[in-house]
C-alpha positions in Angstrom: 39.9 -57.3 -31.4 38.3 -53.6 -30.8 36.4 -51.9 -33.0 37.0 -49.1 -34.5 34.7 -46.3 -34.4 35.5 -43.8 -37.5 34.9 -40.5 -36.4 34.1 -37.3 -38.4 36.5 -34.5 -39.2 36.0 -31.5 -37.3 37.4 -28.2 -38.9 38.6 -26.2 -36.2 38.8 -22.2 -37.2 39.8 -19.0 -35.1 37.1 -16.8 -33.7 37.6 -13.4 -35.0 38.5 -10.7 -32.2 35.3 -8.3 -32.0 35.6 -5.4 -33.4 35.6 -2.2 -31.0 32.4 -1.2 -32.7 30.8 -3.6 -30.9 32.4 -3.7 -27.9 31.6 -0.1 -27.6 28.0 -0.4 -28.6 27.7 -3.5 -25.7 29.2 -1.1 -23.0 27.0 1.7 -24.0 23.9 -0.2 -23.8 25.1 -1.8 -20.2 25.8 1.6 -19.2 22.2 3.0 -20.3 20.7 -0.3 -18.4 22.6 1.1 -15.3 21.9 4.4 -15.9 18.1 3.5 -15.9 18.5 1.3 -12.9 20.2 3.9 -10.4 18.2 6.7 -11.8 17.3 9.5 -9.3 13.9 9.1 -8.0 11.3 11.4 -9.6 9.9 12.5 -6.7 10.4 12.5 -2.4 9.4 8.7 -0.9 7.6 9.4 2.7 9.4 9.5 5.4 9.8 6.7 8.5 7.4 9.0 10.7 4.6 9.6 7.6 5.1 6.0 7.0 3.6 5.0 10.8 0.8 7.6 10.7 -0.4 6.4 7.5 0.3 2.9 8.4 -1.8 3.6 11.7 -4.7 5.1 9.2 -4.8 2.3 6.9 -4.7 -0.2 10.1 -7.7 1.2 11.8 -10.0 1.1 8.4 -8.9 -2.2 7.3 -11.3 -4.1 9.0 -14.6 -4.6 8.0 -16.8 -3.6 10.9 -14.6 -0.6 11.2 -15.6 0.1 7.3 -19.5 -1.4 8.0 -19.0 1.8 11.0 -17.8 4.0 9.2 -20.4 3.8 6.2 -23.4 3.8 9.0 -22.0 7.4 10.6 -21.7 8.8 7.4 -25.6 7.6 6.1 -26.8 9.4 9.4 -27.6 12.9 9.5 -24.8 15.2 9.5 -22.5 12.4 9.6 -23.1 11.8 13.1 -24.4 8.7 14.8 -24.9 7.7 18.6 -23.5 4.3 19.7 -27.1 3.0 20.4 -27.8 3.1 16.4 -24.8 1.1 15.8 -24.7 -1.5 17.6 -28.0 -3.6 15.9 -26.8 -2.8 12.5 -23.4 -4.7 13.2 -24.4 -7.8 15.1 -22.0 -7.4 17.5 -21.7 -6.3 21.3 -21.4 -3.4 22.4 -18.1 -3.4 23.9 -17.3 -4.6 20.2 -18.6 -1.9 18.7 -17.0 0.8 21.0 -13.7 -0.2 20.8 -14.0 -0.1 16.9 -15.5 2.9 17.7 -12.3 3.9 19.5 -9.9 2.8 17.6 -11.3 5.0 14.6 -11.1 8.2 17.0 -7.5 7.3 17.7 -7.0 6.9 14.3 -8.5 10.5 13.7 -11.1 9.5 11.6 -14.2 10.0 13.5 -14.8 12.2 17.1 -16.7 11.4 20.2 -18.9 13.4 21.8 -20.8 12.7 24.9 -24.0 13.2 25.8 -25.5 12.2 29.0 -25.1 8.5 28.9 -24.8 8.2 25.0 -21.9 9.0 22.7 -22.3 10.4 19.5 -19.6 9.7 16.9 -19.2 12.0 13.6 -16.5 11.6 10.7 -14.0 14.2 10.9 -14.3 16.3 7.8 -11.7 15.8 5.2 -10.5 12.6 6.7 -11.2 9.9 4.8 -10.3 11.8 1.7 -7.1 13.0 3.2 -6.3 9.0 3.7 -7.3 8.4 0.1 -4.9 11.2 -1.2 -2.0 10.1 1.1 -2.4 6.2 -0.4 -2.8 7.9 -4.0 0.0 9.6 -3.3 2.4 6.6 -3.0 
């Protein structure tokens, strides 16, 4: 026949209702949670248009013969540089090198001037530490 399997007594008791103490104190602290969640912010966020120009910034110096360029116009005197002393340094063309070179003065970061058959570039003053206050500022 079957066997029987004995099993233990289980003591079933009534969960006591929680008291509104508690209840109150849970709602509080969920409402504290949301109050810290969907709290105003502290201070304005940049705008769409601020986004793109500093977007455009960050862009044109995130790359590292635009830095390598950068760092070479600022070691020359006066922070200026002609095109023919910074081509060697770089190792690259010179078609290379001016369209980094251009992409910085679109970027506002350095001028051109032009002088007989050689371009001189020069970091605009305040530029680069206008860029690092706008990123510090995020």
């Amino acid at each position: 026949m079957g066997d029987t399997v004995q099993m233990p007594f289980t003591e079933t008791r009534a969960v006591p209702e929680a008291s509104t103490a508690v209840v109150d104190a849970v709602a509080a602290d969920a409402a504290a949670g949301a109050a810290d969640c969907c709290a105003p912010a502290a201070r304005e966020a940049i705008g769409a248009d601020e986004a793109e120009r500093l977007a455009r910034l960050l862009k044109a110096v995130a790359d590292p013969a635009r830095l390598r360029l950068l760092s070479l116009v600022a070691a020359h005197d006066e922070m200026e540089a002609c095109v023919c002393d910074l081509t060697e340094p770089l190792g690259l063309s010179q078609p290379t090198v001016s369209h980094h070179l251009k992409v910085l003065v679109d970027a506002g970061i350095l001028t051109r001037d032009k002088r007989g058959t050689w371009a001189y570039y020069r970091l605009v003053p305040g530029a680069l530490g206008t860029l690092a206050d706008r990123v510090h500022g995020l």
